[in-house]
Z-matrix of the N, CA and C atoms (Angstrom, degrees):
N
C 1 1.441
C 2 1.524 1 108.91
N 3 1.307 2 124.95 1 130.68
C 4 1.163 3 123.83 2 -172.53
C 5 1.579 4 99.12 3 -94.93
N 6 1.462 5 123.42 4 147.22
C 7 1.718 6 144.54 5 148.76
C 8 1.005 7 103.58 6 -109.41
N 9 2.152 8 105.89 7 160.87
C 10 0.821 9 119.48 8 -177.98
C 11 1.603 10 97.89 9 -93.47
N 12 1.306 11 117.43 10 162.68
C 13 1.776 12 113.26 11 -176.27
C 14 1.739 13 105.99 12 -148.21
N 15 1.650 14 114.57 13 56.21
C 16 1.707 15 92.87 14 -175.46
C 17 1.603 16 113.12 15 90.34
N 18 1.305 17 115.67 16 11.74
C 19 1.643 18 120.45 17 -179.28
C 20 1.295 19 96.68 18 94.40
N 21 0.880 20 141.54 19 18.56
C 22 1.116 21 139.20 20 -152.78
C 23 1.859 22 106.11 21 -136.41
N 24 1.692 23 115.92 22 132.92
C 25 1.490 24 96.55 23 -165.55
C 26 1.785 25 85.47 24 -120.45
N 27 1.414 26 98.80 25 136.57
C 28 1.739 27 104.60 26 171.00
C 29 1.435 28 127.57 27 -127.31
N 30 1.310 29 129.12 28 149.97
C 31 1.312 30 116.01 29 -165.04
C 32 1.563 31 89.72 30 -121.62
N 33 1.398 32 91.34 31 127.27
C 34 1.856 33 109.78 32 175.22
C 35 1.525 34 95.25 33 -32.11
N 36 1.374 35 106.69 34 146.09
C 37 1.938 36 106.97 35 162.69
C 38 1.717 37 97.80 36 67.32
N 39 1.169 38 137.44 37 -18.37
C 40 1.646 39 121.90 38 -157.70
C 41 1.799 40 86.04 39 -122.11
N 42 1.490 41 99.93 40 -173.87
C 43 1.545 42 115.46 41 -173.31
C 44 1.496 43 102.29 42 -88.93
N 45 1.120 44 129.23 43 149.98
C 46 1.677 45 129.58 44 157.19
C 47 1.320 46 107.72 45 -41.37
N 48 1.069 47 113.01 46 159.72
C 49 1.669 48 125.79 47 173.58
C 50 1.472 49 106.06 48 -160.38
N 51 1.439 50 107.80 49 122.87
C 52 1.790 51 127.20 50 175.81
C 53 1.674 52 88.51 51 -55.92
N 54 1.585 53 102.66 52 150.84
C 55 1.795 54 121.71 53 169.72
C 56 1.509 55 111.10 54 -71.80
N 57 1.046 56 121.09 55 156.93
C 58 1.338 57 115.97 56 -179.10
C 59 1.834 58 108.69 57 -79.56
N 60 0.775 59 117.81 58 109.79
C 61 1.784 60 133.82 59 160.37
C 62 1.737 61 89.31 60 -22.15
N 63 1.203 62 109.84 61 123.16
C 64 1.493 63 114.89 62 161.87
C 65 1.493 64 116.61 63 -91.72
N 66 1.567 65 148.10 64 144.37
C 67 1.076 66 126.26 65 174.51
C 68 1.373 67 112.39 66 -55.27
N 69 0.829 68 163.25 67 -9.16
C 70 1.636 69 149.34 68 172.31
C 71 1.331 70 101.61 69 -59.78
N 72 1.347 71 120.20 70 -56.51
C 73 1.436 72 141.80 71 -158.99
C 74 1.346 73 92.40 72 -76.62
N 75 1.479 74 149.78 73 -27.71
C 76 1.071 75 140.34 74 -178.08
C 77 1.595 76 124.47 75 -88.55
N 78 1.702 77 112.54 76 -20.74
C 79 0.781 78 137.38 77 162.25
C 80 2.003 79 131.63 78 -85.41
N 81 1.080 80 99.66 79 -5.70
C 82 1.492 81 111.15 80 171.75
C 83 1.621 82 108.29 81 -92.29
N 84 0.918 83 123.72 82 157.38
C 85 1.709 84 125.34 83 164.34
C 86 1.035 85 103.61 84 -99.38
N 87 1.775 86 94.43 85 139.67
C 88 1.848 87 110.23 86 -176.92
C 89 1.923 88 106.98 87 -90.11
N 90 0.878 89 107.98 88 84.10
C 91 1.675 90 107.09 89 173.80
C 92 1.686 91 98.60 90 -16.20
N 93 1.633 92 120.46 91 141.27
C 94 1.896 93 100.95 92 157.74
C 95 1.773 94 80.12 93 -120.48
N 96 0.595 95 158.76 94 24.35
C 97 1.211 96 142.41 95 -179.82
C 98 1.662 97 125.84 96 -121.45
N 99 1.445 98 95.83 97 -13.93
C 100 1.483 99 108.96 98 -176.86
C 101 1.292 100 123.39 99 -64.09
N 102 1.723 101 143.52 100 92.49
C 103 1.076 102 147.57 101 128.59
C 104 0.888 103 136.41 102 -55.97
N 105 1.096 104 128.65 103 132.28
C 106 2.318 105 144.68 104 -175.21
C 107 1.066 106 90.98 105 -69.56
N 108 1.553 107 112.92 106 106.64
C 109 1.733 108 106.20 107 159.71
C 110 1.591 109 113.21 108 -83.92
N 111 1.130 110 125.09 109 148.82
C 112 1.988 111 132.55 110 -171.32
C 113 1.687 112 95.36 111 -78.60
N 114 1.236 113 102.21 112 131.08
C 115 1.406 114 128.78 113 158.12
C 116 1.446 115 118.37 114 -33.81
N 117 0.952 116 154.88 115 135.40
C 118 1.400 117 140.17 116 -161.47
C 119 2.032 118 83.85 117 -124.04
N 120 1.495 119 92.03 118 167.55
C 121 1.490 120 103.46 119 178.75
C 122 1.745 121 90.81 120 -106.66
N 123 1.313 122 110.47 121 146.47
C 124 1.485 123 133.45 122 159.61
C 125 1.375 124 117.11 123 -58.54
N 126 1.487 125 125.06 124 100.66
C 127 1.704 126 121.41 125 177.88
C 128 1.554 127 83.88 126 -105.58
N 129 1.691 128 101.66 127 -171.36
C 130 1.613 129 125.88 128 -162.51
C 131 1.177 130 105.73 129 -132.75
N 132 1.261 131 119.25 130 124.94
C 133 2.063 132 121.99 131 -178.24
C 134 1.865 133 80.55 132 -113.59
N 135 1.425 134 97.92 133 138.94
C 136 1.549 135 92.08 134 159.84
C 137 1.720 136 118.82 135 46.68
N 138 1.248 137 112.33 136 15.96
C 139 1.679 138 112.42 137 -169.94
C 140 1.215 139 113.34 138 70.52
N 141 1.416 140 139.55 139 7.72
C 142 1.277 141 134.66 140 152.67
C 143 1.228 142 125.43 141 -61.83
N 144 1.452 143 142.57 142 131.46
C 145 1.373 144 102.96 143 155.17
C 146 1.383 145 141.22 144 -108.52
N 147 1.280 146 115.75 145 136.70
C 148 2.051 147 115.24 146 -170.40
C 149 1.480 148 101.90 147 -114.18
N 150 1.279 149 102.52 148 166.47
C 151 1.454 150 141.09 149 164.26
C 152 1.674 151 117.21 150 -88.71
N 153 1.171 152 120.94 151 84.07
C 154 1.612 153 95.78 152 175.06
C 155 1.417 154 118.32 153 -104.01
N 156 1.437 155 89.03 154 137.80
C 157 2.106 156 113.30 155 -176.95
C 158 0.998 157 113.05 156 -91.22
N 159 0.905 158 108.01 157 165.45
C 160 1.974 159 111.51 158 -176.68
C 161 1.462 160 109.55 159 -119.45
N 162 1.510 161 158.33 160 146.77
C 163 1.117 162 121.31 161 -135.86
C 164 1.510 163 89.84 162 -113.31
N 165 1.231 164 138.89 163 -8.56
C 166 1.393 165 124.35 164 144.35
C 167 1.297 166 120.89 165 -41.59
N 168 1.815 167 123.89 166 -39.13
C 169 1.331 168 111.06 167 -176.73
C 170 1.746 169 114.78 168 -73.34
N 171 1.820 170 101.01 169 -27.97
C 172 1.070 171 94.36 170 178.59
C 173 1.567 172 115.06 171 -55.57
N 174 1.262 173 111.97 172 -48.85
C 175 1.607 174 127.63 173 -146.48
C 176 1.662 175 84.00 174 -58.97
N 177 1.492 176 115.12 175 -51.00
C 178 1.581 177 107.24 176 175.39
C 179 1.302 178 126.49 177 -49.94
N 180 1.436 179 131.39 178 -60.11
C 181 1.339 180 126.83 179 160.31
C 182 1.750 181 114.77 180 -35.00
N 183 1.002 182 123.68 181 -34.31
C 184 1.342 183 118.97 182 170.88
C 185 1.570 184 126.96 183 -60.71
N 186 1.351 185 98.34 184 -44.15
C 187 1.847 186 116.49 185 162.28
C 188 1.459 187 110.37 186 -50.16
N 189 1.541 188 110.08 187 -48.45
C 190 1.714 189 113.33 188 -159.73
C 191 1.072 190 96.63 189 -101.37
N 192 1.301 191 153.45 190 11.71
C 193 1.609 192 140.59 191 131.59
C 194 1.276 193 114.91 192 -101.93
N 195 1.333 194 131.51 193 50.91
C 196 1.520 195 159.89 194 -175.56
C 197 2.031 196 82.69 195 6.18
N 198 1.374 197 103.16 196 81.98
C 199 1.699 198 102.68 197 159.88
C 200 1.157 199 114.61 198 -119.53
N 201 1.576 200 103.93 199 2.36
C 202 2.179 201 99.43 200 -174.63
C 203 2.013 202 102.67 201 -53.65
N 204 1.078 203 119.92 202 -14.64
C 205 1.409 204 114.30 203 -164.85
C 206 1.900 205 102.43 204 -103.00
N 207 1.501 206 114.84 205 11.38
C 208 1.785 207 98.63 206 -121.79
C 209 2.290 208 76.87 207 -90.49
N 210 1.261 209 92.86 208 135.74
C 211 1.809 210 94.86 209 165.66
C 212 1.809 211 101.44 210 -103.92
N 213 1.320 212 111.22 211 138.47
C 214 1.176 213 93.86 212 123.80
C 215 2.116 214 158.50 213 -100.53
N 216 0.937 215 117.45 214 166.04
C 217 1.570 216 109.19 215 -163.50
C 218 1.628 217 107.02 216 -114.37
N 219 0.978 218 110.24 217 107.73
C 220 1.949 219 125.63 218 178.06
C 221 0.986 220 104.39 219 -79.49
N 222 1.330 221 125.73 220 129.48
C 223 1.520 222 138.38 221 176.41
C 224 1.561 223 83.97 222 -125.69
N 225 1.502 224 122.59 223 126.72
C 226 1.668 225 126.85 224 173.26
C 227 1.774 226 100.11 225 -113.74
N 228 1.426 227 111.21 226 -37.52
C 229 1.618 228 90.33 227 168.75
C 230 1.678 229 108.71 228 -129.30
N 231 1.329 230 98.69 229 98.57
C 232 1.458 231 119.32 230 164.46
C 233 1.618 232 116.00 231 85.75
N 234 0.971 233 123.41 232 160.97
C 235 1.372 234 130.47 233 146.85
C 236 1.465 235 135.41 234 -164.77
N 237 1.341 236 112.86 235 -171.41
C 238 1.573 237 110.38 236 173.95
C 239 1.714 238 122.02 237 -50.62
N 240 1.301 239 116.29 238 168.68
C 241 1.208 240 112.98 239 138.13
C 242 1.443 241 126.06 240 -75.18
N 243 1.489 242 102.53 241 153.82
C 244 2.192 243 114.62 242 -168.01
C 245 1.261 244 86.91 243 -44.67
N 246 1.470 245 140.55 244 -59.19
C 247 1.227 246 142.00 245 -107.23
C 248 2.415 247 88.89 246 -101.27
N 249 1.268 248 106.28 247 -39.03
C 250 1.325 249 99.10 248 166.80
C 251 1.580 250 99.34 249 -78.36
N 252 1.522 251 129.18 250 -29.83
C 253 1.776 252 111.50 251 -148.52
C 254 2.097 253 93.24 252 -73.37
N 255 0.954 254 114.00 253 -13.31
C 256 1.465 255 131.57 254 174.93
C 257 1.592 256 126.94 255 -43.48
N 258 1.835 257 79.78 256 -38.44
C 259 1.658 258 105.76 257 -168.20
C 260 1.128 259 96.31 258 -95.48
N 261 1.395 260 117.75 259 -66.74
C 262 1.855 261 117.90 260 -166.18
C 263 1.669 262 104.68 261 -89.79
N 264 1.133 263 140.02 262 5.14
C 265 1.194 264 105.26 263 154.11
C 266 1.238 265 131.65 264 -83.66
N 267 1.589 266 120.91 265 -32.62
C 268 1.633 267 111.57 266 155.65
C 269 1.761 268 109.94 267 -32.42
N 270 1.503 269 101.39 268 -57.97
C 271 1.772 270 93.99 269 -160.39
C 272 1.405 271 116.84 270 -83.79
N 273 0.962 272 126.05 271 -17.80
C 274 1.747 273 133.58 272 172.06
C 275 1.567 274 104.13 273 -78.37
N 276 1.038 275 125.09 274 -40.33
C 277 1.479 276 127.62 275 -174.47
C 278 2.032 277 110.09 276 -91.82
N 279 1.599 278 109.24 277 -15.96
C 280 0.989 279 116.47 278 175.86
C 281 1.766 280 122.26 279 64.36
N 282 0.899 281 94.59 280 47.96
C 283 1.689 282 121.36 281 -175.44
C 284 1.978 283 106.84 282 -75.27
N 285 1.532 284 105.71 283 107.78
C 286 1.500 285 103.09 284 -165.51
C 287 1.755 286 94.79 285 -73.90
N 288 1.437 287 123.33 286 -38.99
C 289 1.146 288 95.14 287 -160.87
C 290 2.113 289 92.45 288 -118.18
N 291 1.740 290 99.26 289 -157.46
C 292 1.352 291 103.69 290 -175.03
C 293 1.666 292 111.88 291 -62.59
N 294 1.532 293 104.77 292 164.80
C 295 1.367 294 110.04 293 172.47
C 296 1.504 295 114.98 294 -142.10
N 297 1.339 296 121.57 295 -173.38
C 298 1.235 297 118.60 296 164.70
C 299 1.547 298 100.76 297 -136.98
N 300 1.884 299 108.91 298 148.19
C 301 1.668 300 97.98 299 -177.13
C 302 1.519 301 75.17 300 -127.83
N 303 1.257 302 123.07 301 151.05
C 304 1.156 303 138.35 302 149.18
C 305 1.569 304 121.03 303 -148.89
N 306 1.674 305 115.04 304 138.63
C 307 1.270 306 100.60 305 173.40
C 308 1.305 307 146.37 306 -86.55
N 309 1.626 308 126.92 307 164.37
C 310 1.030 309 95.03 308 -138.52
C 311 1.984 310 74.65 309 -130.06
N 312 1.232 311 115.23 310 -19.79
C 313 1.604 312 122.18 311 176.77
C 314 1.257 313 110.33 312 175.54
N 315 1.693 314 101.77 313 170.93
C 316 2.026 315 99.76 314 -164.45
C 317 1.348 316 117.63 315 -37.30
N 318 1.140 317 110.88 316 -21.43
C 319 1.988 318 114.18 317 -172.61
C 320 1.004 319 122.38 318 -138.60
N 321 1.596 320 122.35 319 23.90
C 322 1.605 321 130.88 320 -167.03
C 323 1.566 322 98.19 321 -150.46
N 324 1.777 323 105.55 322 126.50
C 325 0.980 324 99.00 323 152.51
C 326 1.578 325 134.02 324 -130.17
N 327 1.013 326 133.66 325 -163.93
C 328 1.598 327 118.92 326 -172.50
C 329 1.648 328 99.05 327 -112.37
N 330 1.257 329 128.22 328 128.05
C 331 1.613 330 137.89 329 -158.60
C 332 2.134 331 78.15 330 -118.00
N 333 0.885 332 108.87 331 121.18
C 334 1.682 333 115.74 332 139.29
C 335 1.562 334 129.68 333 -121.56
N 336 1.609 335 115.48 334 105.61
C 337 1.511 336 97.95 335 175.05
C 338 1.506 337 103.67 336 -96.21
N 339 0.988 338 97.96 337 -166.14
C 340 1.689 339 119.95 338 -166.87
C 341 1.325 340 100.80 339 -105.53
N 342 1.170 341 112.03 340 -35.23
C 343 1.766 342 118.99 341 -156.81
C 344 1.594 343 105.00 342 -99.39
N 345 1.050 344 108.60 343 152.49
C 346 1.608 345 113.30 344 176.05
C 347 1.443 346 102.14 345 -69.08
N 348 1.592 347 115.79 346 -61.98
C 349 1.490 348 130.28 347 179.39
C 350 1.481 349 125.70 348 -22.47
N 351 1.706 350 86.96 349 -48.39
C 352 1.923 351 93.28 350 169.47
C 353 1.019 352 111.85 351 -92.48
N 354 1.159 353 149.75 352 -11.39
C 355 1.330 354 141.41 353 -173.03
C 356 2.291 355 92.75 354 -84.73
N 357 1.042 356 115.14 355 -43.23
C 358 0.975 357 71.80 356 164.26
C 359 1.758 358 133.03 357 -108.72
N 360 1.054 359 105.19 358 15.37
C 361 1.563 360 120.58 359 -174.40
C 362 1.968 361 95.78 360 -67.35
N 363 1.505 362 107.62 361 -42.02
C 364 1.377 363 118.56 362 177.03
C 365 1.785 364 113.33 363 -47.28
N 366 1.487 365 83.41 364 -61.83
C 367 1.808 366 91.31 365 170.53
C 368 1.432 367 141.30 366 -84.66
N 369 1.612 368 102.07 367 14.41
C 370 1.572 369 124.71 368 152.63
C 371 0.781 370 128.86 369 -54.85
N 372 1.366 371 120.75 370 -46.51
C 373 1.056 372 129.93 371 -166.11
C 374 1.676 373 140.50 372 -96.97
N 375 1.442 374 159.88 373 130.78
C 376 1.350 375 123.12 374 -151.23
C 377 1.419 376 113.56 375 -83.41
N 378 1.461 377 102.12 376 -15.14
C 379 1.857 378 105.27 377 -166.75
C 380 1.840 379 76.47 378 -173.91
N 381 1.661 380 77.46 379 144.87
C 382 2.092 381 124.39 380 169.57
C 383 1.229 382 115.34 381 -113.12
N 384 1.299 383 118.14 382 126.78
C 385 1.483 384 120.66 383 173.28
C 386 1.935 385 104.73 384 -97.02
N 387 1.250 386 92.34 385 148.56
C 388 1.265 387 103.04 386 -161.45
C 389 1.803 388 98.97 387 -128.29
N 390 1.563 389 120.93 388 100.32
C 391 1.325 390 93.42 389 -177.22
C 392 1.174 391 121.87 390 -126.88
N 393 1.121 392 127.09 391 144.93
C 394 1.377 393 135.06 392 -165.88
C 395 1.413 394 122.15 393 -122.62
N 396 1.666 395 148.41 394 105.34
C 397 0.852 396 120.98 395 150.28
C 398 2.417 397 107.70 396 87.39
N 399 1.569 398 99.06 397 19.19
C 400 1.285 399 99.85 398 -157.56
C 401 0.760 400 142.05 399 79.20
N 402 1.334 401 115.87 400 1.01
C 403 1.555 402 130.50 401 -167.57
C 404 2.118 403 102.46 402 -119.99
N 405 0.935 404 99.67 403 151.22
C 406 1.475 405 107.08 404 -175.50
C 407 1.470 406 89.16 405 -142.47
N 408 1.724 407 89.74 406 123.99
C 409 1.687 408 115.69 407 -179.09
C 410 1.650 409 107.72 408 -119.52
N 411 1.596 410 112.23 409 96.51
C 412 1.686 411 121.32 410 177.67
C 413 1.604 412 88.65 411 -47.60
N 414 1.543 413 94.07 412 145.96
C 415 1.780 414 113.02 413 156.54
C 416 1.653 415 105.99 414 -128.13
N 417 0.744 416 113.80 415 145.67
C 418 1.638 417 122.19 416 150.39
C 419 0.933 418 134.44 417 -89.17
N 420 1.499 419 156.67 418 100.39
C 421 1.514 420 126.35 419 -179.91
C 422 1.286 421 124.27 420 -99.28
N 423 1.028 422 116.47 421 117.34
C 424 1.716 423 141.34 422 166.93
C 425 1.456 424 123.16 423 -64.61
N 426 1.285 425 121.75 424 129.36
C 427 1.766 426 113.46 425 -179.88
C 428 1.295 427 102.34 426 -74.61
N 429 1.386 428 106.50 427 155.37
C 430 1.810 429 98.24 428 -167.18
C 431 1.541 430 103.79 429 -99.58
N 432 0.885 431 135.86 430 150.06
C 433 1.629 432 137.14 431 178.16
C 434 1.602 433 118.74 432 -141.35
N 435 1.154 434 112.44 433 123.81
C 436 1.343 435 127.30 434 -178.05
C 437 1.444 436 114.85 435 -27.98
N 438 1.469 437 127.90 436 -32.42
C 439 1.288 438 130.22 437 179.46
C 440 1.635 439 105.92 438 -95.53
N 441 0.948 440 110.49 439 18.17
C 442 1.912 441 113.06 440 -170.83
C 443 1.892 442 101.29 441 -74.35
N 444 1.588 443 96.59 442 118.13
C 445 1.182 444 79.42 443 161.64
C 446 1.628 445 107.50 444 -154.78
N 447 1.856 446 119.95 445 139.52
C 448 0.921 447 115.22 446 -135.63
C 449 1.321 448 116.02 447 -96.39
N 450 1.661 449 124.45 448 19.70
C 451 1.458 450 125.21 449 172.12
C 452 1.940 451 95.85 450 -88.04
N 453 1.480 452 122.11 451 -14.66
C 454 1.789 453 100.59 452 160.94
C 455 1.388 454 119.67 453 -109.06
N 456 1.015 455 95.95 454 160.08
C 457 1.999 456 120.57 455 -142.33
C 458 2.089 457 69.17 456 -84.09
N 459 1.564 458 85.71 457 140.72
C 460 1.803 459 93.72 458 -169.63
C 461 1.592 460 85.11 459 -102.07
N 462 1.314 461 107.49 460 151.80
C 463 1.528 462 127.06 461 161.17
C 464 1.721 463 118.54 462 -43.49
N 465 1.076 464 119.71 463 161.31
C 466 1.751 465 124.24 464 -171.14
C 467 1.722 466 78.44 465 -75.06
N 468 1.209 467 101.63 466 178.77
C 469 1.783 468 118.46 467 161.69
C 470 1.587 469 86.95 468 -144.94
């Protein structure tokens, strides 16, 4: 009779034996680094109210929303819609492995690769052409930082 034991499947009298890996499960990435950081309670400075982090908790939240790689990408005159910038920024920017684009405001968007390689191949460079349709849309890429926020004009890199 087989039990379950810890992921683990064993047959009374026989040796343990690991479950068989299903392809789904072989094909997802196993986070190793991911820890639950605790909810903090809301106090009041001055009648405001904040959250304060500790920058270990931050540095963790950074791990568990996979941003250690994260750029952002400045478009100053014009660009695609998310739904094409999806397509051609892997291939215009030449991105070997997966990414994530999401936006982040009218002219900023959030670049996540997976790979070390692109993360910095992104920030090699001073400007990406992005083209669409005859049209060539400059990007910039910016390292992304937890305090980024996009109504101030960001420093040169």
């Amino acid at each position: 009779m087989a039990t379950t034991d810890g992921g683990q499947l064993s047959i009374e009298g026989g040796h343990p034996f690991k479950e068989k890996p299903s392809y789904v499960n072989a094909l997802c990435p196993t986070p190793t680094n991911v820890k639950p950081v605790q909810l903090k309670s809301v106090t009041y400075l001055h009648g405001e109210p904040i959250v304060l982090w500790e920058q270990e908790e931050v540095n963790q939240m950074i791990i568990n929303e996979n941003l250690e790689y994260a750029v952002i990408g400045k478009f100053s005159y014009g660009w695609p819609k998310i739904q094409e910038l999806r397509k051609l920024i892997p291939k215009h920017c030449e991105l070997k492995g997966e990414c994530k684009i999401g936006l982040l405001s009218n002219r900023h968007v959030l670049i996540r690769p997976t790979l070390l390689e692109d993360y910095v191949h992104l920030l090699s460079k001073p400007v990406f052409y992005i083209n669409q349709r005859n049209w060539s849309f400059p990007m910039r890429a910016l390292k992304w930082d937890p305090m980024f926020n996009p109504e101030k004009k960001q420093p040169q890199q």
